[in-house]
C-alpha positions as CSV (number, residue, x, y, z in Angstrom):
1,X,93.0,100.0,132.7
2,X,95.2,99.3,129.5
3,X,97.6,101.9,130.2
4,X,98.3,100.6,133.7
5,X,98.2,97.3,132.3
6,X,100.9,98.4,130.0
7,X,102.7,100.5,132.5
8,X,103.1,97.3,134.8
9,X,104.5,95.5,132.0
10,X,107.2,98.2,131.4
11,X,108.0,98.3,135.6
12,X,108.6,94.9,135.6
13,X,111.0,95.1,132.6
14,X,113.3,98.2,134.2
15,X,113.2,95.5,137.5
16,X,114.4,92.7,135.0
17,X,117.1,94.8,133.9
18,X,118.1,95.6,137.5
19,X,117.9,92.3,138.7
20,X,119.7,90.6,135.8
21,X,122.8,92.8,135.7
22,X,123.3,93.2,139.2
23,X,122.6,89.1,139.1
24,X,125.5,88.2,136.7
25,X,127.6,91.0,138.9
26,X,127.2,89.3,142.0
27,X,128.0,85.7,140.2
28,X,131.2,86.9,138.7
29,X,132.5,88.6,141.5
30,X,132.0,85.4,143.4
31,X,133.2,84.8,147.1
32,X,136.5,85.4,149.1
33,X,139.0,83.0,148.3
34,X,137.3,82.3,145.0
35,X,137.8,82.2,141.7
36,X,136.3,84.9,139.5
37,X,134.9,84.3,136.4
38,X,134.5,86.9,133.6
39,X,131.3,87.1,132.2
40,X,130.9,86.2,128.3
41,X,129.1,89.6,127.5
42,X,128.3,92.8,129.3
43,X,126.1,93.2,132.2
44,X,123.7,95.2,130.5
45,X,123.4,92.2,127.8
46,X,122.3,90.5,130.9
47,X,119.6,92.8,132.1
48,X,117.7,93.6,128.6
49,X,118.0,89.5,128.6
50,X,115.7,89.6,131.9
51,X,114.1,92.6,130.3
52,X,112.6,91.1,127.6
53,X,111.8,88.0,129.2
54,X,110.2,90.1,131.8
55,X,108.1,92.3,129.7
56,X,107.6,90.2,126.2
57,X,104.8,87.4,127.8
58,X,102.9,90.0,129.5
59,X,102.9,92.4,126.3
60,X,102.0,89.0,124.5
61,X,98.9,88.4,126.9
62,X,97.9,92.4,126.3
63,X,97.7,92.8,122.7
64,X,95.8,89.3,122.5
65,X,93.6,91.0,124.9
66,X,93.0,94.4,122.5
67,X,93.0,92.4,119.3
68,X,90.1,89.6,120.7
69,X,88.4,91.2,123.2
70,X,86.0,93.4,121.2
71,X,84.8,90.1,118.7
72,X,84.8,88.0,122.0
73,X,82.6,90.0,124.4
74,X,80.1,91.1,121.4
75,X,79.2,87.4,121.3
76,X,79.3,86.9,124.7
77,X,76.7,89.8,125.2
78,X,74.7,88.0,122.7
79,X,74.6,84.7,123.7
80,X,73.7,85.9,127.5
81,X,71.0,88.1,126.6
82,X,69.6,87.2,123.1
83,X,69.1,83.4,122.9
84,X,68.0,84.0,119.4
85,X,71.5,85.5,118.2
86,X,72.8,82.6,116.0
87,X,69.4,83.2,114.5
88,X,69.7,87.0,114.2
89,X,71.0,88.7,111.1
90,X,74.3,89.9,111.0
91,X,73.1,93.4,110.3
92,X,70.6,93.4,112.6
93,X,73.4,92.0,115.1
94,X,76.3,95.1,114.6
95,X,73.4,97.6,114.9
96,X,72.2,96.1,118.1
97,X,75.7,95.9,119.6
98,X,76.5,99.4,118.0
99,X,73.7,100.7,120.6
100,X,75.1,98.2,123.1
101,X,78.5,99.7,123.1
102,X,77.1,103.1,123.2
103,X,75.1,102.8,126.4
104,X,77.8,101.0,128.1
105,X,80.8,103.0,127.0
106,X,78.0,106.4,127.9
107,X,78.2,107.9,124.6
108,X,74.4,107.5,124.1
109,X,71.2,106.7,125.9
110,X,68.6,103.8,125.7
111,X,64.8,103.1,126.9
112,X,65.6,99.8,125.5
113,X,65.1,97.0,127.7
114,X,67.1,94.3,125.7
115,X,69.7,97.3,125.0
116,X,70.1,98.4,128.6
117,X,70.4,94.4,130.2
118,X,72.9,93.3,127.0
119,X,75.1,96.7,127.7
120,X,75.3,96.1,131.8
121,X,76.2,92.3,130.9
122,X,78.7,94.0,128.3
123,X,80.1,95.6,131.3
124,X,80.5,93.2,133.7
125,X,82.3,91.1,130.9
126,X,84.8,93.8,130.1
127,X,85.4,94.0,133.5
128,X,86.7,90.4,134.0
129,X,88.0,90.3,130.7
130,X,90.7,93.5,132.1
131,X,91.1,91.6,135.5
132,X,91.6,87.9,134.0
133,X,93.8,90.1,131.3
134,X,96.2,92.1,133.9
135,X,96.6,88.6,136.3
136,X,97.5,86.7,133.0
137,X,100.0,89.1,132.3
138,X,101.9,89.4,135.5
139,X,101.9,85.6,135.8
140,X,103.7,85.5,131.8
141,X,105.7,88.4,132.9
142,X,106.5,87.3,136.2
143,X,107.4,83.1,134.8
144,X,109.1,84.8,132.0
145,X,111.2,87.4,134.3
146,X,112.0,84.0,136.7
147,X,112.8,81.8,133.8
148,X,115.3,84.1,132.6
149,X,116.6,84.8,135.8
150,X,117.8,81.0,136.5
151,X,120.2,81.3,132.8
152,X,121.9,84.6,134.2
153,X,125.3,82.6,135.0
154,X,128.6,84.3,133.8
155,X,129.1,81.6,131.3
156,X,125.7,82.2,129.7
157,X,125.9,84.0,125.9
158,X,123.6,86.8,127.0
159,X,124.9,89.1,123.9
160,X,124.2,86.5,121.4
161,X,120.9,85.7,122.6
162,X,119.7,89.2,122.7
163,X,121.5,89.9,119.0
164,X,119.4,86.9,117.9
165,X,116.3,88.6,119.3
166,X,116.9,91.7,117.6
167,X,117.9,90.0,114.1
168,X,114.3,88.2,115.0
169,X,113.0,91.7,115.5
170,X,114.1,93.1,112.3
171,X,113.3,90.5,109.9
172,X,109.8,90.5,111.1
173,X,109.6,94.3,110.5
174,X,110.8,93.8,107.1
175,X,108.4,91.5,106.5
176,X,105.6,93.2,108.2
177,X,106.5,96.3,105.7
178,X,106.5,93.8,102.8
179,X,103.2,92.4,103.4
180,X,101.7,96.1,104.2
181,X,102.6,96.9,101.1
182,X,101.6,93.4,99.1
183,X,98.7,93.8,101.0
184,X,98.0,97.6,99.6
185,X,98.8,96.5,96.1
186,X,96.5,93.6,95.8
187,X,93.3,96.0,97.5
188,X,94.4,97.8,94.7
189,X,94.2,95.7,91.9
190,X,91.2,93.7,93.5
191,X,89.5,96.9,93.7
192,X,90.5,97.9,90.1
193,X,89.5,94.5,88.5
194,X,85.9,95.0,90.2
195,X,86.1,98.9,88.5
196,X,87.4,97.6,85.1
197,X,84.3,94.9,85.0
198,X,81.9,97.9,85.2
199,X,83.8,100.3,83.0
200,X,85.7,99.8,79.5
201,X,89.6,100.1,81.0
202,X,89.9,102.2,77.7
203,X,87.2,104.6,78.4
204,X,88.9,105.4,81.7
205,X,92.3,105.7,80.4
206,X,91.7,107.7,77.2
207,X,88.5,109.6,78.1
208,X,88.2,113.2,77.6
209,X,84.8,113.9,80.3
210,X,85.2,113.0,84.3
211,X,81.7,113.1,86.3
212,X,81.6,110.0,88.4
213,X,78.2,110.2,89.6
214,X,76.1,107.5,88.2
215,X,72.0,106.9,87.9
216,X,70.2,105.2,90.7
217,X,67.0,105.3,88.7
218,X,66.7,105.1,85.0
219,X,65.1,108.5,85.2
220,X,67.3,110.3,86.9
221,X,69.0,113.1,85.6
222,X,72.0,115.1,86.2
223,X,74.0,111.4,86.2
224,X,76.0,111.0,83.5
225,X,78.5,108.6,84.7
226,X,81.3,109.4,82.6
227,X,84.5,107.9,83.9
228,X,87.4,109.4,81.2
229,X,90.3,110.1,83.6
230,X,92.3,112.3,81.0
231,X,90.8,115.7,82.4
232,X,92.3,114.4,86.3
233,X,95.4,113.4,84.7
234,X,96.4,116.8,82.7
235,X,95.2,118.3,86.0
236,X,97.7,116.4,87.5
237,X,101.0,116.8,85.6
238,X,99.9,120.4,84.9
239,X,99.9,121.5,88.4
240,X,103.3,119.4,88.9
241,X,104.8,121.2,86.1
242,X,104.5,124.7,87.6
243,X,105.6,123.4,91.1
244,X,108.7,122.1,89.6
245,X,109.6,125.2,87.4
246,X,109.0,127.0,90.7
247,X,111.0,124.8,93.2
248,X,113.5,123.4,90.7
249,X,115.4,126.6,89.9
250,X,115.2,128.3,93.0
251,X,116.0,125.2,94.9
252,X,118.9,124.5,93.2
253,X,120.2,127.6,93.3
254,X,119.8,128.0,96.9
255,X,121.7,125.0,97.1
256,X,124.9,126.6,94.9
257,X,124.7,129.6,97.0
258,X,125.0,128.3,100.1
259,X,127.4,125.8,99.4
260,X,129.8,128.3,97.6
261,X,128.8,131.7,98.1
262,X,127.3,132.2,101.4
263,X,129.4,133.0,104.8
264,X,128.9,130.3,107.0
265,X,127.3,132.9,109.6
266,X,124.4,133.3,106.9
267,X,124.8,129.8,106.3
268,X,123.5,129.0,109.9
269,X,120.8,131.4,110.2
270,X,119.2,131.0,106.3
271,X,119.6,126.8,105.9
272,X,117.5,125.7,109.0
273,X,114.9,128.8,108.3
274,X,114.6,127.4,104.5
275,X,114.3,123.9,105.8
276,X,111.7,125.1,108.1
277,X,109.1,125.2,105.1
278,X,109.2,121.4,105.2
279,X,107.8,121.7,108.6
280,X,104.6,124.0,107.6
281,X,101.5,121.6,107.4
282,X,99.8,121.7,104.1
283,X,96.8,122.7,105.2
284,X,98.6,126.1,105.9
285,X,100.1,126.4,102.6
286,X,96.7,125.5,101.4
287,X,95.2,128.6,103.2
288,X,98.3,130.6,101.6
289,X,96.9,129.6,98.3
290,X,93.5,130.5,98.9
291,X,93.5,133.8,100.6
292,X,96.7,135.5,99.8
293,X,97.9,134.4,96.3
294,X,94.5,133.2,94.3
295,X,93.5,136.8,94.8
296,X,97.0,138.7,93.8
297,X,96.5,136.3,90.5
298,X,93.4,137.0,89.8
299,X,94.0,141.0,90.4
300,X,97.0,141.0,88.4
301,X,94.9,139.1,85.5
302,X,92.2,141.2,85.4
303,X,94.7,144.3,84.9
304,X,96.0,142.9,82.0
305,X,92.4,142.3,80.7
306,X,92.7,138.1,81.0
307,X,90.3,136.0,82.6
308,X,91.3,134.3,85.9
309,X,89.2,131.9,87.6
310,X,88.9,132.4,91.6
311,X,90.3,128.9,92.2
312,X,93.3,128.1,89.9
313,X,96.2,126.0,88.5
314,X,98.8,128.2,89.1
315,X,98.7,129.3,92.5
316,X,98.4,125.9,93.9
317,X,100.9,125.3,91.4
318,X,103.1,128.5,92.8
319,X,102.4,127.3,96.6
320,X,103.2,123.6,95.9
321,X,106.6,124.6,94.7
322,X,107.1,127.3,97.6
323,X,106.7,124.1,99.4
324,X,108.8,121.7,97.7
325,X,112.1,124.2,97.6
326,X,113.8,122.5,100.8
327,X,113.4,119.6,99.6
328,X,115.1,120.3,96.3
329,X,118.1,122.4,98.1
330,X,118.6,119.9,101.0
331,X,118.7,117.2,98.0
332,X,121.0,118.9,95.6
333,X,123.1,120.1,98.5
334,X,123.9,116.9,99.2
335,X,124.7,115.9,96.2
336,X,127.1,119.1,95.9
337,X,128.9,118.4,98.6
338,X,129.2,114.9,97.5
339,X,131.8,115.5,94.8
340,X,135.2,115.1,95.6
341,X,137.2,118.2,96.3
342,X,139.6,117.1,93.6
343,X,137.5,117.5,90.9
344,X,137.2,121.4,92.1
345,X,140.9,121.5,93.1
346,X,142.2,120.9,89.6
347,X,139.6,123.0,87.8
348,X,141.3,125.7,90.2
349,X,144.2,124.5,89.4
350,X,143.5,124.7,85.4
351,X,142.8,128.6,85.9
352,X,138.8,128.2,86.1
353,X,136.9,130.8,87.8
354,X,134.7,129.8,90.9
355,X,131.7,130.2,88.9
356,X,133.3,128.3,86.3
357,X,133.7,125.4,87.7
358,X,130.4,125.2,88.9
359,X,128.7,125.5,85.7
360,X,131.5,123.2,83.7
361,X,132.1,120.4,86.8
362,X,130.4,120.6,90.1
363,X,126.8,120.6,88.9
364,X,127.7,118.0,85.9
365,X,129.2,115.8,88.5
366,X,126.7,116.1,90.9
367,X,123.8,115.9,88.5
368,X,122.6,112.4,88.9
369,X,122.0,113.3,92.6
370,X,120.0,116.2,91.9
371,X,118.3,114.4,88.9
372,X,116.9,112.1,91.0
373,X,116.5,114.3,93.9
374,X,114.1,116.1,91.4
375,X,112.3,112.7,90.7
376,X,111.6,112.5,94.2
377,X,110.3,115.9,94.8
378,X,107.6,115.5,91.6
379,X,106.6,112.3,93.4
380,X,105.9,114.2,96.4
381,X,103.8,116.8,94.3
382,X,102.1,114.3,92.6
383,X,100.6,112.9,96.2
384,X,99.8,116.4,97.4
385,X,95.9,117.2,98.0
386,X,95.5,120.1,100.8
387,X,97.0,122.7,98.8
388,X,95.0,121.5,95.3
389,X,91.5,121.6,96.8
390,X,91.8,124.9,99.0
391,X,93.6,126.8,95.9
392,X,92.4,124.3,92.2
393,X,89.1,123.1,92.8
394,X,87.5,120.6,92.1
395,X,86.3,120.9,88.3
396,X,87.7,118.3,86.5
397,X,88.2,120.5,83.7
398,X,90.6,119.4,80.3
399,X,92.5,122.5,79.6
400,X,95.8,123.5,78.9
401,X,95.2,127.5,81.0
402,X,96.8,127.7,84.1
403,X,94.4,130.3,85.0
404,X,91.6,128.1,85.0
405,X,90.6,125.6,87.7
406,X,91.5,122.2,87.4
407,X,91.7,119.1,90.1
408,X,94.1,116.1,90.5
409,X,93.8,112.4,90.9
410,X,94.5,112.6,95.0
411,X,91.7,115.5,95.4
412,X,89.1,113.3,93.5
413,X,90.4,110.3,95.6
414,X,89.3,112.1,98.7
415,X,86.1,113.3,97.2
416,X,85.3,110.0,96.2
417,X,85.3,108.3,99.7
418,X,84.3,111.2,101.4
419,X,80.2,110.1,103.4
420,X,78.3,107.7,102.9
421,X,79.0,105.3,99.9
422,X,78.2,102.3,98.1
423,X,81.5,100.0,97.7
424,X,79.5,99.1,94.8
425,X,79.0,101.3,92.5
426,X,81.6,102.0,89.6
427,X,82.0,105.9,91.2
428,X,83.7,104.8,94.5
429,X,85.5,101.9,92.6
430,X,86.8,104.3,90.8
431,X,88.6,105.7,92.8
432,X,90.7,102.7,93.7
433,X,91.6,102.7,89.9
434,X,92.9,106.2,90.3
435,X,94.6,105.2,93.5
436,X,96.5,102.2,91.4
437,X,97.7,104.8,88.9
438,X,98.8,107.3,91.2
439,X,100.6,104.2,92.7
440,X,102.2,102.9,89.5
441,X,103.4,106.6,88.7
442,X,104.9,107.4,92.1
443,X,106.4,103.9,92.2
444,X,107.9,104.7,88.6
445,X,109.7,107.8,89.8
446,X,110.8,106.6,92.6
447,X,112.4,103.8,91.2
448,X,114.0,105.9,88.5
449,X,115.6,108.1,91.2
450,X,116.8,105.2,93.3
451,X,118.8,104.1,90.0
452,X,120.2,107.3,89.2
453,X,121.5,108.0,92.9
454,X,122.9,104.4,93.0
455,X,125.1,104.8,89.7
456,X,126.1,108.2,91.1
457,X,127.4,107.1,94.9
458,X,129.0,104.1,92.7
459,X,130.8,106.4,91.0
460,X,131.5,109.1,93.3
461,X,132.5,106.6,96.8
């Protein structure tokens, strides 16, 4: 009922637009014998003026509807079926209206008396809740589409009024994005502060042992609840490290070679195929890892007598930076092609060599651009989980061997949260402090790079 609901909404709209252009048509081409008046704006201005008129109030009405409904008919149920529910718990309330919803929506069954009358009142309520909803919003749409209709006049400033709507438009998106991310910063740090009160900041900084799970009894065993972060770190920037030497090189040199080197026939075919790998999910690279280069690794280890774990840095570290290459080439290639043609003109023009003049004044000129093209790509490694549990582990493991297994602060992140938990205890908390890190770091980089690709377009515009 929603969908036709919204598809209602966007029919009237497309009529809005009709009617207002074809309105401030008719009114400017005016009678015979009459004088014609040129409208201020275009006649589309016009209709997406009638458009939005027509299709904002009703759209209103709707999304009050999805974002109220559910609070509003759960005490509604309540309060016609269970006279006692201001007297209820509130747990005992959500699990009684988590079997209401399921018997009305048929996802479950009930021999319960009280369940079975409060989900057919549930019913009947979401049913006039839809109808009141959809009449509510083709009235709005319908006032707002006849409102707009009476301004249509070839004097009216239809372009400025739908400029100011879209100014309107984008402000609030930019502020929407701003408060998203205020709002994700203070979880953080909210989150964190409850963490920290539980566990020395110092201890999770600077310790050398990671195991998370902590005692629910004082004789349990097997908990140690050892919360040193140093072991998830190392993990970290080691399997970053190998993914760059891997992608930085080869990316870069891609980059030189089809800018200078390759015909523009091989140009077509090999660019969109490298920039394809940005397209392959991580899960599949992930699988890569796993089943096709953890085992050539391991193999080649053995041979050479060294001991190779079956789940290791380096080939998650070797698959990452398979996966970051097109995003290092298409980087650097921009910034390549970003360096005027004089500069390369009149190092031709000194005598220099083609190679030459890459090594002594393309790539130095366009090396801020690819500096902080590289300073995004380690941000995107950094964030990168598929690849580091299907091909690293898990072990949280402080070692400097790439052979070995190690994990990162994203993988324990998702282990963390993963089932049931206790918002509680300091080993989900724990991972919000983790998350804040991984935050500050990315945020780091990324501002770094923004500031080195700013002084370089200043200096290269």
């Amino acid at each position: 009922m929603t969908s036709l609901l919204f598809l209602l909404i966007a029919t009237l709209a497309l009529a809005g637009f009709a009617l207002g252009r074809r309105r401030v048509l008719a009114s400017a081409r005016g009678g015979i014998g009459e004088r014609v008046a040129r409208p201020h704006s275009l006649p589309g201005y016009y209709g997406w003026y009638v458009a939005l008129w027509s299709g904002l109030p009703g759209l209103a009405v709707a999304l009050a509807w999805l974002a109220f409904s559910s609070p509003t008919l759960d005490r509604l149920t309540l309060f016609g079926v269970m006279g006692d529910a201001p007297r209820r718990g509130s747990a005992e309330q959500a699990l009684f209206m988590n079997d209401v919803r399921n018997v009305a929506y048929g996802r479950a069954e009930s021999s319960d008396a009280a369940v079975l009358a409060a989900a057919r009142r549930f019913v009947a309520l979401r049913e006039r809740g839809v109808v009141a909803t959809t009449a509510a919003a083709l009235v709005a749409s319908l006032v707002g589409a006849a409102l707009a209709l009476r301004r249509v006049a070839p004097d009216f400033a239809a372009r400025v009024a739908i400029e100011g709507v879209v100014r309107r438009a984008l402000m609030g998106s930019s502020a929407l994005a701003v408060l998203v991310t205020a709002g994700i910063v203070f979880s953080l740090i909210f989150e964190t502060a409850r963490f920290f009160a539980k566990i020395s900041p110092v201890a999770f900084l600077f310790g050398l042992e990671w195991s998370p799970q902590t005692a629910i009894r004082a004789d349990q065993v097997g908990s140690s609840g050892a919360f040193g972060a140093v072991p998830i770190f190392a993990g970290t920037l080691m399997i970053t490290v190998i993914a760059m030497l891997v992608a930085v090189p080869i990316g870069l040199l891609s980059a030189i070679h089809m800018t200078f080197y390759a015909s523009p026939r091989f140009r077509n075919v090999a660019k969109p195929a490298l920039e394809m790998l940005a397209g392959v999910p991580t899960v599949v690279y992930g699988f890569f890892a796993a089943l096709m280069v953890a085992p050539v690794i391991r193999s080649a280890g053995e041979a050479m007598g060294l001991s190779v774990a079956s789940e290791s840095a380096l080939a998650a570290g070797l698959v990452m930076g398979v996966m970051i290459i097109p995003f290092i080439s298409s980087l650097a290639d921009d910034a390549i092609s970003a360096v005027p043609l004089s500069l390369r003109d009149g190092s031709y023009g000194l005598g220099a060599t083609r190679s030459e003049t890459i090594r002594h004044v393309i790539v130095p000129a366009a090396l801020p651009g690819i500096a902080g093209g590289v300073l995004l790509a380690v941000s995107r490694a950094i964030g990168e989980t598929m690849i580091v549990v299907m091909a690293a582990g898990l072990a949280a493991n402080l070692t400097a061997n790439p052979l070995e297994a190690v994990t990162t602060v994203t993988v324990q992140i998702v282990a963390l949260l993963t089932g049931d938990q206790e918002f509680d205890s300091a080993k989900t908390l724990s991972a919000f402090a983790l998350g804040l890190v991984l935050f500050a770091a990315t945020l780091l980089l990324n501002v770094v790079a923004l500031r080195i690709v700013q002084r370089y377009r200043e200096k290269y515009d």
